[in-house]
VOPAGU-2260 file (C-alpha; in pm, 1 decimal, decimal comma):
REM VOPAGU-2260
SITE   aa  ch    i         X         Y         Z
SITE  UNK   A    0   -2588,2    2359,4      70,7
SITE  UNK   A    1   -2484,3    2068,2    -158,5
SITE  UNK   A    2   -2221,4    2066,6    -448,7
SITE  UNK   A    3   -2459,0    2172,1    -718,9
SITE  UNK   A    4   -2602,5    2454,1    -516,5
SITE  UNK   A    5   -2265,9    2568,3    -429,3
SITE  UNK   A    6   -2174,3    2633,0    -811,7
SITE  UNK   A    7   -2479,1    2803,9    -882,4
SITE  UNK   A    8   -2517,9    3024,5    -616,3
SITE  UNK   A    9   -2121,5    3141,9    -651,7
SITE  UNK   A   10   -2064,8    3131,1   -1037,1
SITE  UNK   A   11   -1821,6    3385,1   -1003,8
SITE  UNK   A   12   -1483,1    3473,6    -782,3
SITE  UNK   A   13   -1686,3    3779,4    -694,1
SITE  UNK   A   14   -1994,7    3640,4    -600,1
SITE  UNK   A   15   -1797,2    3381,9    -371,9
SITE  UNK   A   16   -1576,9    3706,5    -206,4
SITE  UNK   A   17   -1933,2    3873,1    -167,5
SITE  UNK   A   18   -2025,7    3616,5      62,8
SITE  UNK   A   19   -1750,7    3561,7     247,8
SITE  UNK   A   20   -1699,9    3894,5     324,7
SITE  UNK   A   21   -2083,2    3904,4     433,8
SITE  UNK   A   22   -2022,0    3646,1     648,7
SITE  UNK   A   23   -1710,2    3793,1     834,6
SITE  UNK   A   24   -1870,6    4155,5     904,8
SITE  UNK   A   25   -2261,8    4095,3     869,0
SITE  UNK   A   26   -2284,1    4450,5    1015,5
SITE  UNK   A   27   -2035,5    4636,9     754,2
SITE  UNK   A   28   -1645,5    4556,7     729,7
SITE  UNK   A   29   -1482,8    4692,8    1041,0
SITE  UNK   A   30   -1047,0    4725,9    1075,5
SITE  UNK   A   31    -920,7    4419,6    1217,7
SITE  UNK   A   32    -663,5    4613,5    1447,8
SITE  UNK   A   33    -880,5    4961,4    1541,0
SITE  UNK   A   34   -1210,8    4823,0    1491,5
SITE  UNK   A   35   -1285,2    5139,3    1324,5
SITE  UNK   A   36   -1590,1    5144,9    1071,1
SITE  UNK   A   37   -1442,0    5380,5     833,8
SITE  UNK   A   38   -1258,2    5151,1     564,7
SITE  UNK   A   39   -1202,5    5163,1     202,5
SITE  UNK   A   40   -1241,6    4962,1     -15,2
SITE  UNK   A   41    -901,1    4871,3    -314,8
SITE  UNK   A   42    -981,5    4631,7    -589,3
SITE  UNK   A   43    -706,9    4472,9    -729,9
SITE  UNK   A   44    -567,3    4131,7    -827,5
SITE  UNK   A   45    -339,2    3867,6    -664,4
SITE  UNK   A   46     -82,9    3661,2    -806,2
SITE  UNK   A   47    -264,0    3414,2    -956,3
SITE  UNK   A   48    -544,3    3662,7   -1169,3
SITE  UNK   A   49    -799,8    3563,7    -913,4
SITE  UNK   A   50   -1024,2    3897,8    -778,5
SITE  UNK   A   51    -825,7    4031,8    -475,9
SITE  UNK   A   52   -1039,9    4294,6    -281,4
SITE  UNK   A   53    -817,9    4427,0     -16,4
SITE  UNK   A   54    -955,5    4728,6     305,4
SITE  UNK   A   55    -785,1    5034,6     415,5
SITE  UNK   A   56    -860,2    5143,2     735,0
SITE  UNK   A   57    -944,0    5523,3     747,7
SITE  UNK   A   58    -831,2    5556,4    1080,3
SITE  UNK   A   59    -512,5    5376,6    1121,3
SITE  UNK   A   60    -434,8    5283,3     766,2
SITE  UNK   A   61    -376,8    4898,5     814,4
SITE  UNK   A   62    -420,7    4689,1     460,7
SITE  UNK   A   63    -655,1    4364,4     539,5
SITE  UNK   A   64    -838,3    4158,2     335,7
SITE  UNK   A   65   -1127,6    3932,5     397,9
SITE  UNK   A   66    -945,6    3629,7     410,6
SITE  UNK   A   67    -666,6    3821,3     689,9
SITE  UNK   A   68    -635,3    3630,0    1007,0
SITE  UNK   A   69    -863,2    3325,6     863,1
SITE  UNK   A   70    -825,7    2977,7     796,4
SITE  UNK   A   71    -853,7    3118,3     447,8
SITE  UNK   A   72    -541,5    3292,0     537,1
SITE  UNK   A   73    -228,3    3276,7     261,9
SITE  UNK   A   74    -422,0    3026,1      45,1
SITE  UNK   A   75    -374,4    3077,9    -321,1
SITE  UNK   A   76    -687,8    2862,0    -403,2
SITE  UNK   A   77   -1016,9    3033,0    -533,8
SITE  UNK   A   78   -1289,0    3054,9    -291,2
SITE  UNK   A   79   -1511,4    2815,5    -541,1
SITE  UNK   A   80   -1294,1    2537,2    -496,5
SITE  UNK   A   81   -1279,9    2619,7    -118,4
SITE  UNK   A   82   -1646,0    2655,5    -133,6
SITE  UNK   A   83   -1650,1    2295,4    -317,0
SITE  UNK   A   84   -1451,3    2139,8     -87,7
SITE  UNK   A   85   -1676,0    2251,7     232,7
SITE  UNK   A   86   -1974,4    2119,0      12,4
SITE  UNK   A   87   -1812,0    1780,5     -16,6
SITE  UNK   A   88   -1703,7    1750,4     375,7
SITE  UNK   A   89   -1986,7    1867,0     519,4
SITE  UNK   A   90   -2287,7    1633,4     345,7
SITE  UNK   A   91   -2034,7    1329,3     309,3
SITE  UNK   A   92   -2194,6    1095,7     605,8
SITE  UNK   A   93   -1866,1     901,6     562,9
SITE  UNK   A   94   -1632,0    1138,8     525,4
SITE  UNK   A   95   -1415,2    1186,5     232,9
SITE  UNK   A   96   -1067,1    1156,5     145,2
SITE  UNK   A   97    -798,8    1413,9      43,9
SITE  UNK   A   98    -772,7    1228,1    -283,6
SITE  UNK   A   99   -1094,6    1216,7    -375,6
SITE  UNK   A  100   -1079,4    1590,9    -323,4
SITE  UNK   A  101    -772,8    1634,3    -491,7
SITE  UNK   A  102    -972,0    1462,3    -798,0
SITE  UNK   A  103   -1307,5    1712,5    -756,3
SITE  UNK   A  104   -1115,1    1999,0    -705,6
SITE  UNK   A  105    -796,8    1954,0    -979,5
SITE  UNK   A  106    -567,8    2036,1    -751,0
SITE  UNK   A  107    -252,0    1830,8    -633,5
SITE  UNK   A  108    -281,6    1600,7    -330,1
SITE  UNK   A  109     -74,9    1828,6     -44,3
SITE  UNK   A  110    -290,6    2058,8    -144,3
SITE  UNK   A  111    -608,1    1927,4     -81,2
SITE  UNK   A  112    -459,8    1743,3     200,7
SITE  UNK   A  113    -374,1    2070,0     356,1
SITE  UNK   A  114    -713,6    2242,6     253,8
SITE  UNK   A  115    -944,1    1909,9     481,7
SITE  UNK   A  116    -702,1    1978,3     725,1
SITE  UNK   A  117    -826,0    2335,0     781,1
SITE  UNK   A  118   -1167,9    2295,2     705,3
SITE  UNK   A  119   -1137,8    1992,3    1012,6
SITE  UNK   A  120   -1020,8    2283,2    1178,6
SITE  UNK   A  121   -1313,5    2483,1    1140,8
SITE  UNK   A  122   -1538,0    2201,3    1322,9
SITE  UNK   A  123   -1341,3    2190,2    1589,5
SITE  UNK   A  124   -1616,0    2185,5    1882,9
SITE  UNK   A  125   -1504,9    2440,1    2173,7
SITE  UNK   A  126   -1683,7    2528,7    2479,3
SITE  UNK   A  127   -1991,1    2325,9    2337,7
SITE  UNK   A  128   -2225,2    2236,0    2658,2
SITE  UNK   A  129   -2193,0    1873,4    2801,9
SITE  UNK   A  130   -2381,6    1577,8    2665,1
SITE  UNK   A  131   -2683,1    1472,4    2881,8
SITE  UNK   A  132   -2859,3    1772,7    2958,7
SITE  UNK   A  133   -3230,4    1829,3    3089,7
SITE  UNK   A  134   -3234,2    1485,4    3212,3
SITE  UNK   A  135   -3194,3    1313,2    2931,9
SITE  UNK   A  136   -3029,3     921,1    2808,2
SITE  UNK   A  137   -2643,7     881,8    2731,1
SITE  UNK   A  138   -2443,3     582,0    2630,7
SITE  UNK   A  139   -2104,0     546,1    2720,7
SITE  UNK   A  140   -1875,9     321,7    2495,1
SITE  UNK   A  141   -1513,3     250,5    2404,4
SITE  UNK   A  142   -1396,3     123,8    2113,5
SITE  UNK   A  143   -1012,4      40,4    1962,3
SITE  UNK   A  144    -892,8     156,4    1623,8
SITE  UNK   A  145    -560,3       7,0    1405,6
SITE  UNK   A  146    -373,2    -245,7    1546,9
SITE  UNK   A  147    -278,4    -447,2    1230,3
SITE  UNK   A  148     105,1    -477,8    1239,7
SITE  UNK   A  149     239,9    -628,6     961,9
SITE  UNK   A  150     502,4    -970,5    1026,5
SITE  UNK   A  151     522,0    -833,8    1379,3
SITE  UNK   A  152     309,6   -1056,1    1605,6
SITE  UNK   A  153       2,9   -1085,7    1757,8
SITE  UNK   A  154     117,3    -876,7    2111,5
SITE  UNK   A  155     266,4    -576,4    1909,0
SITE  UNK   A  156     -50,6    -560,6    1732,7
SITE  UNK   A  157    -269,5    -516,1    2040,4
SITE  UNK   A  158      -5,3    -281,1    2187,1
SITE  UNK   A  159     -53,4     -72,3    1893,1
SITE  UNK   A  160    -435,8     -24,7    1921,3
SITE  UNK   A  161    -547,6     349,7    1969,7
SITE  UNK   A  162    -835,1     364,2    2224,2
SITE  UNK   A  163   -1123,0     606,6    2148,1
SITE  UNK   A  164   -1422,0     729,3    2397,1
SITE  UNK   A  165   -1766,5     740,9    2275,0
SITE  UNK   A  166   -2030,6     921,1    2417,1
SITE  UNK   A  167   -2420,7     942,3    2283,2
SITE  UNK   A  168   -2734,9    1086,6    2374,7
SITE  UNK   A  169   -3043,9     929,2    2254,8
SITE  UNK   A  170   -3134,6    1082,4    1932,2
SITE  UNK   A  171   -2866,0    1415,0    2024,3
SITE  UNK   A  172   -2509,0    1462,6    2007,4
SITE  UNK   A  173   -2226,6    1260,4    2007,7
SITE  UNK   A  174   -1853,0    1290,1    2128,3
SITE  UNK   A  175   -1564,8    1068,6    2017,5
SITE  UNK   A  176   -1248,9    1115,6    2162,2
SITE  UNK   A  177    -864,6     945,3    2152,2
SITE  UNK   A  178    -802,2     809,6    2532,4
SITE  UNK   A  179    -452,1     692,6    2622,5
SITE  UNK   A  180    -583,1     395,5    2755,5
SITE  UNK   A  181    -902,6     240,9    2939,2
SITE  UNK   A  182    -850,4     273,0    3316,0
SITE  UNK   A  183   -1104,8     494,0    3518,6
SITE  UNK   A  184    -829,3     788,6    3549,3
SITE  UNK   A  185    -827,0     869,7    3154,8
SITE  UNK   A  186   -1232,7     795,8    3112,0
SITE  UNK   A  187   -1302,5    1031,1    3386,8
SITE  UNK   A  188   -1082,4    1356,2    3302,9
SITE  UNK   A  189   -1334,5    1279,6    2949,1
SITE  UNK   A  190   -1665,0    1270,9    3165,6
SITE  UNK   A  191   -1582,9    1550,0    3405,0
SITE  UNK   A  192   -1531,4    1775,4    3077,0
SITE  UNK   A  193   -1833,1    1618,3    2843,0
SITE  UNK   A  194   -2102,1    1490,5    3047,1
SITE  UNK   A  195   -2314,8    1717,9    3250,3
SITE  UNK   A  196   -2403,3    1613,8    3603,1
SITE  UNK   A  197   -2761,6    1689,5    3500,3
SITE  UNK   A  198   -2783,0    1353,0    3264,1
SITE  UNK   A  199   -3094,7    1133,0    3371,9
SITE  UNK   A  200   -2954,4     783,4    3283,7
SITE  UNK   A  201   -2586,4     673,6    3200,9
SITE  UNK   A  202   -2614,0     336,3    3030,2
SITE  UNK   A  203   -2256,1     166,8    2971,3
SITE  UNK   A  204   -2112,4    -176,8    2957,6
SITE  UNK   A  205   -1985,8    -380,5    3248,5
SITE  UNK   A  206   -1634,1    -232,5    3310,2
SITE  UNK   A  207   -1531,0    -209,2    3598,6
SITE  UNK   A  208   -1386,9     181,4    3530,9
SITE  UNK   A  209   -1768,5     336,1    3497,2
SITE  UNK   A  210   -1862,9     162,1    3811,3
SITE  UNK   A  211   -1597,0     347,9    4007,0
SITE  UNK   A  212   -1674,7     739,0    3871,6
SITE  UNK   A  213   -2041,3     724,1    3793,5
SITE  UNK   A  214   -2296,2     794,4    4020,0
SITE  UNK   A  215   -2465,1     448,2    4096,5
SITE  UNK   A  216   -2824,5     617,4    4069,3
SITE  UNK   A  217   -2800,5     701,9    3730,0
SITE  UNK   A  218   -2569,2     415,0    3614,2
SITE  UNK   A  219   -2685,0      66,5    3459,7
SITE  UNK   A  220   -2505,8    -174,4    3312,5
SITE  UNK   A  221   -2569,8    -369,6    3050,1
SITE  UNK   A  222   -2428,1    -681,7    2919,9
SITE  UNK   A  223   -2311,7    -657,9    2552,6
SITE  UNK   A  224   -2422,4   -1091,8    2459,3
SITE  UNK   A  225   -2759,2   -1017,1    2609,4
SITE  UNK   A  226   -2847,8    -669,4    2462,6
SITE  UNK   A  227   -2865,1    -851,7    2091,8
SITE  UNK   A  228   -3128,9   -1006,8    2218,8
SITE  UNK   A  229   -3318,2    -696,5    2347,8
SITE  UNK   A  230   -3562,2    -498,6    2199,1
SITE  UNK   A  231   -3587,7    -269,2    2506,9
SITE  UNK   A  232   -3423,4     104,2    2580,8
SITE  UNK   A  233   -3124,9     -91,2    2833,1
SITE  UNK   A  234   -2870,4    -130,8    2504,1
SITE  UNK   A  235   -2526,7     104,0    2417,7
SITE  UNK   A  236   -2668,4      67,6    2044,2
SITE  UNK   A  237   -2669,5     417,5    2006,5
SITE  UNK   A  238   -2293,2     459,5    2056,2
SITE  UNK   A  239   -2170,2     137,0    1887,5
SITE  UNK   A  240   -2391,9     308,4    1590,4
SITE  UNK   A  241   -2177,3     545,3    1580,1
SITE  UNK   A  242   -1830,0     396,8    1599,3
SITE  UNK   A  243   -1994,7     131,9    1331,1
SITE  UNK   A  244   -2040,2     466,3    1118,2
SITE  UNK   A  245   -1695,7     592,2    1171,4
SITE  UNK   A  246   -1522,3     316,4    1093,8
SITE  UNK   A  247   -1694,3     242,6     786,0
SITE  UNK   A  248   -1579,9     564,8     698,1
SITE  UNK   A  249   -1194,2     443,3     813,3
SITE  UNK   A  250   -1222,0     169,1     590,9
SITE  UNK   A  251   -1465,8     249,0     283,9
SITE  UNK   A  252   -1336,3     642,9     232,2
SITE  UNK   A  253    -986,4     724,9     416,7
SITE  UNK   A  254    -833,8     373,6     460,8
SITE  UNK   A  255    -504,9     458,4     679,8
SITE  UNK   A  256    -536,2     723,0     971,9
SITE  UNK   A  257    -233,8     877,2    1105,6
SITE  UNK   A  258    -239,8     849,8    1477,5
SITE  UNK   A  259    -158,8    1232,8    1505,1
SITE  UNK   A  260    -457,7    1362,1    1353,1
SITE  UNK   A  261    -665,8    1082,2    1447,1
SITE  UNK   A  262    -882,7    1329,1    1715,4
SITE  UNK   A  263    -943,4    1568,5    1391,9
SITE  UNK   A  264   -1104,3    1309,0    1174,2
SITE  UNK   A  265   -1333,8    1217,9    1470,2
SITE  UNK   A  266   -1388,5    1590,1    1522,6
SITE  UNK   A  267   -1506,4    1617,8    1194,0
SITE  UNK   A  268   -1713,6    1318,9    1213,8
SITE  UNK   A  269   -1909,9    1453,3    1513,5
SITE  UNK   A  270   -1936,7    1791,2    1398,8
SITE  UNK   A  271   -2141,7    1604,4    1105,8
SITE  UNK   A  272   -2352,9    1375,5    1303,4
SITE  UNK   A  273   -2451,6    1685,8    1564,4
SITE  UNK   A  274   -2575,5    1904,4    1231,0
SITE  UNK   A  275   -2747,6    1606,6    1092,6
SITE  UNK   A  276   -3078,6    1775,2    1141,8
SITE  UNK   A  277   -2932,8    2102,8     992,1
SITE  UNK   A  278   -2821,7    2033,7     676,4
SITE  UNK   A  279   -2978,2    2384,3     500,0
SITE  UNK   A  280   -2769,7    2576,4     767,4
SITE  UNK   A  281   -2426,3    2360,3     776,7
SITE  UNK   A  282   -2211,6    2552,3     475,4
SITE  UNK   A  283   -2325,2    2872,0     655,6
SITE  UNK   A  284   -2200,6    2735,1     993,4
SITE  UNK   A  285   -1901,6    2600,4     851,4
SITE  UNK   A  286   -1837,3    2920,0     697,2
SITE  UNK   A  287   -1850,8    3141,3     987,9
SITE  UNK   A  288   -1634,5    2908,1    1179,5
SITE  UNK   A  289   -1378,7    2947,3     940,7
SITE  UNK   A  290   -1394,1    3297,9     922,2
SITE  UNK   A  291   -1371,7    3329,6    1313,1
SITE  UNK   A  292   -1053,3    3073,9    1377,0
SITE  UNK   A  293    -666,6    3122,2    1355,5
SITE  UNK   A  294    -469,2    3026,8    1042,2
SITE  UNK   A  295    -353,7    2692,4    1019,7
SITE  UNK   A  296      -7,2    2708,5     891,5
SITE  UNK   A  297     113,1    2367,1     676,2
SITE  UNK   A  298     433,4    2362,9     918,6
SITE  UNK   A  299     249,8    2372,4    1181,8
SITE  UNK   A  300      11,0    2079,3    1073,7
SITE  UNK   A  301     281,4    1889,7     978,6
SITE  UNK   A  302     454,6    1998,2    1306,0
SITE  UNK   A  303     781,7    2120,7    1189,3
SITE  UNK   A  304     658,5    2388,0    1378,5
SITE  UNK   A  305     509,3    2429,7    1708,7
């Protein structure tokens, strides 16, 4: 559902609280501590005028509302701007920034800031099956991100680079993930958790690490000069695709990652490129995944709270 969709379809606070609510309970609302089916229903306002529809449980008389227990949870914007703001994220290829959504959205920047950050939280992949499947093609990559450091030398630049894991099935998913460092240890605790020991090929580079936890009948190597000069299947294109794609995103929309939410940003980038193919369905999935994970508190993003 794109931005212009979005503002027709929920023209109203109500119409946006219709939905949401729909999405939460699709079989009626039910009380979030009984699970009982008989609730009532109070309409009233919150503090800022917007619609407020809150549920009283006939049963053991909790007061919940549809945003209770959500990553909607204690947010004082209107659904339509949250709404908006899921529009934005999810068709952006690139990504795009908390300012830029700030400006869409007329809202100040820690605000917006803090809104990405739970939408980010919402695509957060869990307990999704391993890459490779049924047989089929995956290229295995790493890549470094940052390392500029300004007037401080050449050797605290390098030191400063943030390794990330890439891992790509031919025309399927992808998984990027922040590694501590190179060495076969950290790649394999990755590979024993992402790739499934069903995969058909594993193509990666010549590092010495893959050579050392990959089975050697399923792993080839490929040298990165001569695979620019190869039209043929043996090529990690796939994978350095995709960290091309992020980074232009690094560079072109968000310009300065902070190293502590670094593995939500490429969260959010492979939630994108795994839906690419389901772009009617992705506010709807993005929705539900909202409405189904815990509150994200701003002290506990900014971790003044743990």
């Amino acid at each position: 559902m794109n931005l212009l969709k979005v503002t027709q379809t929920f023209a109203t606070e109500e119409k946006a609280l219709d939905y949401l609510i729909k999405q939460r309970w699709p079989e009626g609302v039910r009380c979030l501590a009984c699970n009982h089916d008989k609730v009532y229903t109070i309409a009233t306002k919150g503090k800022t005028g917007k619609p407020c529809r809150l549920f009283e449980c006939g049963e053991c008389k909790l007061h919940f509302s549809a945003t209770t227990g959500t990553l909607f949870h204690d947010s004082h914007l209107p659904l339509q701007k949250w709404f908006m703001a899921m529009a934005l994220m999810s068709e952006a290829k690139k990504g795009i920034s908390a300012n830029q959504i700030a400006r869409h959205l007329g809202v100040q920047y820690k605000t917006a800031w803090h809104l990405c950050h739970r939408i980010r939280k919402a695509m957060e992949e869990l307990n999704s099956e391993p890459l490779g499947g049924q047989g089929q093609v995956v290229e295995i990559d790493e890549t470094f991100l940052g390392g500029r450091k300004l007037r401080k030398g050449v050797k605290a630049g390098k030191d400063a680079k943030i390794a990330v894991l890439g891992i790509a099935e031919r025309n399927g998913r992808v998984h990027l993930q922040r590694i501590s460092n190179v060495k076969a240890a950290s790649i394999k605790t990755v590979l024993d958790a992402k790739l499934s020991p069903n995969v058909g090929r594993v193509i990666t580079d010549s590092a010495s690490a893959y050579t050392a936890i990959l089975p050697a009948e399923k792993h080839v190597e490929v040298n990165h000069k001569e695979e620019l000069r190869t039209l043929g299947e043996l090529s990690t294109k796939t994978v350095e695709g995709t960290f091309s794609l992020f980074k232009r995103g690094v560079i072109g929309s968000y310009h300065h990652l902070s190293e502590d939410h670094l593995d939500s940003y490429l969260q959010e980038f492979c939630w994108r490129v795994n839906r690419r193919r389901m772009q009617p369905f992705m506010f709807e999935t993005l929705t539900r995944d909202l409405v189904t994970k815990k509150p994200l508190t701003y002290r506990k993003l900014t971790r003044e709270v743990f």
